[in-house]
C-alpha positions as CSV (number, residue, x, y, z in Angstrom):
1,X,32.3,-28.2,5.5
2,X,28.9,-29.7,4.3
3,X,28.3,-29.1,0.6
4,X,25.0,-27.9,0.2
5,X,23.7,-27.0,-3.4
6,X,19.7,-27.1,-2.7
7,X,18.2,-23.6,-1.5
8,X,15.5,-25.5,1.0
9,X,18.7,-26.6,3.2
10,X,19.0,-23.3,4.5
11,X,15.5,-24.3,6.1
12,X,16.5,-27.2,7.8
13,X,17.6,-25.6,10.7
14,X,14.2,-24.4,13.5
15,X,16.5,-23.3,16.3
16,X,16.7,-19.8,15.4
17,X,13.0,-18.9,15.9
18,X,12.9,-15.5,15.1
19,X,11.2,-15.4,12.0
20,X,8.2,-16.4,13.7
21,X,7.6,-12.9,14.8
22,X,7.3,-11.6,11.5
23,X,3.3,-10.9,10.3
24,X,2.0,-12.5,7.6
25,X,1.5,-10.9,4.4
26,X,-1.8,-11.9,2.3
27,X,-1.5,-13.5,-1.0
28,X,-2.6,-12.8,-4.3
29,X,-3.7,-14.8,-6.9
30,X,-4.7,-13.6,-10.8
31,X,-6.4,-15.2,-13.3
32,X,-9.5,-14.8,-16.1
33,X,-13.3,-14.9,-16.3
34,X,-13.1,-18.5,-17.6
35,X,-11.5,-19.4,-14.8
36,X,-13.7,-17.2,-12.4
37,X,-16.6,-18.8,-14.0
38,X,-16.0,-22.6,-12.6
39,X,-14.8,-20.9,-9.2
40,X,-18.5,-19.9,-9.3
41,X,-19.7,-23.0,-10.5
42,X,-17.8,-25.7,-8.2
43,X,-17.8,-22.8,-5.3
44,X,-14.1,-23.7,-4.8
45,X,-10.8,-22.9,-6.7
46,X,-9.4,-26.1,-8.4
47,X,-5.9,-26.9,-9.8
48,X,-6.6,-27.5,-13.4
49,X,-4.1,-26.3,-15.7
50,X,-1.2,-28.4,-16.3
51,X,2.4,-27.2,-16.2
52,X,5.1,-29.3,-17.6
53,X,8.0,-28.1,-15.5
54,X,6.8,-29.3,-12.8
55,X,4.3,-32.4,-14.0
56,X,1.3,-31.4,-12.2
57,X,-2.0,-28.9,-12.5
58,X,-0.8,-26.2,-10.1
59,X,-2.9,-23.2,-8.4
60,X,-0.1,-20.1,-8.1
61,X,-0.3,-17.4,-5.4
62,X,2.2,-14.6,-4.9
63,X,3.4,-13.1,-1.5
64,X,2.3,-9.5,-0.8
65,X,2.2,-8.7,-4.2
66,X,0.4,-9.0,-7.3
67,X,2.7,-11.1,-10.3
68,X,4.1,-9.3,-12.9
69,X,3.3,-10.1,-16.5
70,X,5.2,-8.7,-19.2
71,X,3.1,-7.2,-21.6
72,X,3.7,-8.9,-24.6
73,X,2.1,-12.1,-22.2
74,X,-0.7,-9.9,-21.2
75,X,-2.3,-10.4,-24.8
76,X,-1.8,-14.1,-25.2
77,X,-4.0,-14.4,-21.9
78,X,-6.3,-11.8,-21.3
79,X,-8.6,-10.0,-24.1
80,X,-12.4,-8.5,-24.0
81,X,-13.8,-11.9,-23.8
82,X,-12.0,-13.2,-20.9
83,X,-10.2,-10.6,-18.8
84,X,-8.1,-10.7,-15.6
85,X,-9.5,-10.8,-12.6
86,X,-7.6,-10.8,-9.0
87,X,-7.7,-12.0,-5.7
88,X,-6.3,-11.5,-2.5
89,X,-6.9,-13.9,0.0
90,X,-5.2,-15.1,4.1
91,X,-2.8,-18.0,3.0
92,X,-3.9,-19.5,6.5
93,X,-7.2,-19.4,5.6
94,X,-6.7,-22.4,3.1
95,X,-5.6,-24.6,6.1
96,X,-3.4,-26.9,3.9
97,X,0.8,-26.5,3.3
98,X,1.7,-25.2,-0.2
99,X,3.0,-27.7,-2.8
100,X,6.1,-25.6,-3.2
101,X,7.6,-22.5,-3.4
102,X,9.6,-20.5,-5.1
103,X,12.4,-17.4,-4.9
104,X,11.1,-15.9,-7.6
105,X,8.4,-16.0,-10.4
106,X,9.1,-19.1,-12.1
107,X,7.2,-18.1,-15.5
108,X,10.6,-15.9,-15.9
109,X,13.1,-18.7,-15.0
110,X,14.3,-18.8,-18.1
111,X,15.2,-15.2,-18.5
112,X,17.1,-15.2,-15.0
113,X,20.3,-16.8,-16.9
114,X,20.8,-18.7,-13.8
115,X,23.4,-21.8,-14.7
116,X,21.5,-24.0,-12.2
117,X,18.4,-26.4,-12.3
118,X,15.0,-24.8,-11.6
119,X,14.8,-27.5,-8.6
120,X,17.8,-26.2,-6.6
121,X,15.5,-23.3,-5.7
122,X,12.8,-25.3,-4.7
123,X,11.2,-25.2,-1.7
124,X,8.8,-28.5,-0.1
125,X,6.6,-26.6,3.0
126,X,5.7,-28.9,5.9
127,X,3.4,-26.4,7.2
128,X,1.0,-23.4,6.0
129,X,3.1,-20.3,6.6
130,X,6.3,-21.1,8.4
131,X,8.7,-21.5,5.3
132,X,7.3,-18.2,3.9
133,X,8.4,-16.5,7.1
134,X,11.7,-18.0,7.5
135,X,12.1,-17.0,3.7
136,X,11.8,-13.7,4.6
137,X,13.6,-13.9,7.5
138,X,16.7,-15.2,6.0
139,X,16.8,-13.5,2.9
140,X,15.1,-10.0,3.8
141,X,15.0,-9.6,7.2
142,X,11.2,-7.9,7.4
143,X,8.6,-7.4,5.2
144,X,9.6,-4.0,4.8
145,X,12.8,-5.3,2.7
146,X,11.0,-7.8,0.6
147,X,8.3,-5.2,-0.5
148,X,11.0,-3.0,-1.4
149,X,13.0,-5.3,-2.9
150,X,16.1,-5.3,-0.6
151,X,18.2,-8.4,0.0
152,X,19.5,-8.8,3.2
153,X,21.4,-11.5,3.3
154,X,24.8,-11.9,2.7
155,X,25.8,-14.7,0.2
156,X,29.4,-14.8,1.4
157,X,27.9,-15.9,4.9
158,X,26.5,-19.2,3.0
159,X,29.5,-20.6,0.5
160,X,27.6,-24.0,0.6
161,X,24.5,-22.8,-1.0
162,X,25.5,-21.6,-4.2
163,X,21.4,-20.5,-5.1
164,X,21.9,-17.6,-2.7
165,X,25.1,-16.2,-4.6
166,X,22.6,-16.8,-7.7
167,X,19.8,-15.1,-6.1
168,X,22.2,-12.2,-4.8
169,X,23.7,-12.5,-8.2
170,X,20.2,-11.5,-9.9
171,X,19.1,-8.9,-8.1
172,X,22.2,-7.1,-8.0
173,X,21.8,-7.8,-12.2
174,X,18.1,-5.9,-11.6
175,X,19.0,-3.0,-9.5
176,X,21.8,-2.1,-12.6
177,X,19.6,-2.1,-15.2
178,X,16.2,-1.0,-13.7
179,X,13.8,-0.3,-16.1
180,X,15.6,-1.9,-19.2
181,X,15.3,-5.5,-17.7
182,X,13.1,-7.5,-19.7
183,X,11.6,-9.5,-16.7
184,X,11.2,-7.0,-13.9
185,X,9.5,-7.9,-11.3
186,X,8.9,-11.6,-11.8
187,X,12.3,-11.9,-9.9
188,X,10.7,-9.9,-6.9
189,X,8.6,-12.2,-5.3
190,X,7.8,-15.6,-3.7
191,X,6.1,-18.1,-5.8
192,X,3.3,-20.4,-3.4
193,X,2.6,-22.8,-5.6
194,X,-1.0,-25.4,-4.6
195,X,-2.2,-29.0,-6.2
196,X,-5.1,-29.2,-3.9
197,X,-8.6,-27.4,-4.5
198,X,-9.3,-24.7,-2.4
199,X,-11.8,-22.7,-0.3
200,X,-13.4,-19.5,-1.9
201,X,-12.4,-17.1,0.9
202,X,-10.5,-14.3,-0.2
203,X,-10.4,-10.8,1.5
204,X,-11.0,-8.9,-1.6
205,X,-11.9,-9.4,-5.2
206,X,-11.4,-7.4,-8.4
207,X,-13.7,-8.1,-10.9
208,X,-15.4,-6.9,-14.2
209,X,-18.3,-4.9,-13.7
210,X,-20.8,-7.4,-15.4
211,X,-20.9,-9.0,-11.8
212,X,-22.6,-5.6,-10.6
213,X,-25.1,-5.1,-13.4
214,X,-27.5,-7.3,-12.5
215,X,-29.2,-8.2,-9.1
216,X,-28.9,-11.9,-10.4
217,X,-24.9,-12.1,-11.4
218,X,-24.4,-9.9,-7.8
219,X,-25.7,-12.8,-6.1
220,X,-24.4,-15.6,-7.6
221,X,-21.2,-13.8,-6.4
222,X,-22.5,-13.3,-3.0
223,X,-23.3,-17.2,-2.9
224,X,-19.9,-18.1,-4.4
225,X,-18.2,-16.2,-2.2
226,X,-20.5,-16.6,0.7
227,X,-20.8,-12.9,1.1
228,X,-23.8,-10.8,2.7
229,X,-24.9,-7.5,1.2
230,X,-22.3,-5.7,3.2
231,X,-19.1,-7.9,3.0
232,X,-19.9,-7.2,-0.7
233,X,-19.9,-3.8,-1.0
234,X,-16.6,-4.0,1.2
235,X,-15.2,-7.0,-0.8
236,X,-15.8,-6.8,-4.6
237,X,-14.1,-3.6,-6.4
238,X,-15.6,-3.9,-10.0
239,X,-13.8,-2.5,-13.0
240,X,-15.0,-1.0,-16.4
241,X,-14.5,-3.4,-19.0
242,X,-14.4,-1.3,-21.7
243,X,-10.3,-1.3,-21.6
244,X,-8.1,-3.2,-23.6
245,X,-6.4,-5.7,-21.1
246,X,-2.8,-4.5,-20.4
247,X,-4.3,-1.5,-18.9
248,X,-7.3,-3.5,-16.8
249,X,-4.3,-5.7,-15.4
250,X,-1.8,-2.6,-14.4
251,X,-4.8,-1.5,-12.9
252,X,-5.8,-4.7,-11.1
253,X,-2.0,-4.6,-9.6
254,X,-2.2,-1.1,-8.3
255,X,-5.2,-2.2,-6.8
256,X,-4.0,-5.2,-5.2
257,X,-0.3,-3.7,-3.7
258,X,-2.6,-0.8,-2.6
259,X,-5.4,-3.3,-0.3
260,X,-2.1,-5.3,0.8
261,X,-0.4,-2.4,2.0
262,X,-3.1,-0.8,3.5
263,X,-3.7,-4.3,5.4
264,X,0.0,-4.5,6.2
265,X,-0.5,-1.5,8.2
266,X,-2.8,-2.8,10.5
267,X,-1.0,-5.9,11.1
């Protein structure tokens, strides 16, 4: 039998084409003012932080859920001055394949105790969507499991691909602890992972209310965003700032899980 050690080899094979009935969540992508701020200045989302794990400026999105943050992170990133903002946007509205992706949150790696590389788990897309559905198609089933956080698959099916047993291996770890684990949900979700800059399109935005107080900074959003009057009203949920930021991003999430479900429904 074939030794295979890299997760992406369990994507090798197309025959099986089921997975391609399975709808596609949206994706969501969190960040701060600052970086709101040049989104409204270039009128596009660019790739500008560095990450040394991987060598390259990245752009991160999560599927069908918001990321998780622990909050002793929240701090370090967000305060009054520059506080979280989120997106949700159609991956296939970017019309370009992800960089990578990722079983899990890789901003917890670390914490997973997982004795292998990071790139084992690694995933290279040759398209826009097809490699997120097969993920969940393989490994969950539905869309139902992943939101709920329910493997499917069954590790002693796939003795050549030892990340599965890992990934089995974590969750099981999860599910005893609960609560007490000290990364959460950062295992719970796929990690889409972008170099390129990319269009301003999202479905919906959560943002501080200082982009409502003024006819001026509510249409410099507009143009942005390339929003009429309506899609505004429909698109933008603004938030009171006057929070400290651990409870303005809890609330961001809620929001978020709450506009994908409700547009999971209709799918």
């Amino acid at each position: 039998m074939k030794q295979v050690v890299k997760f992406s080899d369990l994507f090798g094979n197309r025959g099986e084409e089921s997975y391609k009935r399975i709808p596609l969540l949206p994706v969501c992508h969190t960040t701060n003012l600052e970086a709101v701020r040049k989104m409204l200045e270039h009128e596009e989302m660019r790739a500008v932080e560095f990450y040394e794990e991987f060598n390259e400026c990245l752009l991160f999105f999560f599927y069908g859920r918001a990321p998780y943050i622990p909050e002793e992170q929240l701090h370090h990133r967000y305060d009054r001055r520059n506080p979280p903002i989120g997106f949700i946007f159609d991956l296939e509205s970017f019309q370009r394949c992800p960089q990578r992706l990722v079983p899990f949150d890789s901003g917890g790696y670390e914490r997973y105790k997982i004795n292998l590389p990071l790139k084992e788990f690694l995933i290279k897309p040759d398209s826009v969507s097809d490699e997120i559905k097969m993920f969940i198609w393989h490994l969950f089933s539905c869309n139902d499991n992943y939101l709920q956080k329910k493997l499917t698959i069954k590790p002693e099916h796939y003795p050549w691909c030892s990340p599965i047993g890992w990934l089995k291996h974590l969750y099981s770890f999860l599910e005893d602890r609960q609560a007490e684990t000290e990364f959460g949900d950062q295992a719970y979700t796929i990690e889409i992972q972008f170099v390129d800059s990319l269009p301003l399109t999202p479905l919906f935005i959560i943002l501080p209310d200082r982009f409502g107080s003024t006819e001026e900074a509510k249409q410099q959003v507009m143009s942005a965003f390339h929003l009429s009057g309506n899609e505004y009203d429909k698109k933008i949920l603004l938030y009171r700032e006057d929070r400290t930021a651990d409870v303005i991003y809890n609330y961001i999430v809620e929001e978020v899980n709450n506009k994908i479900s409700d547009i999971y429904k209709n799918l």
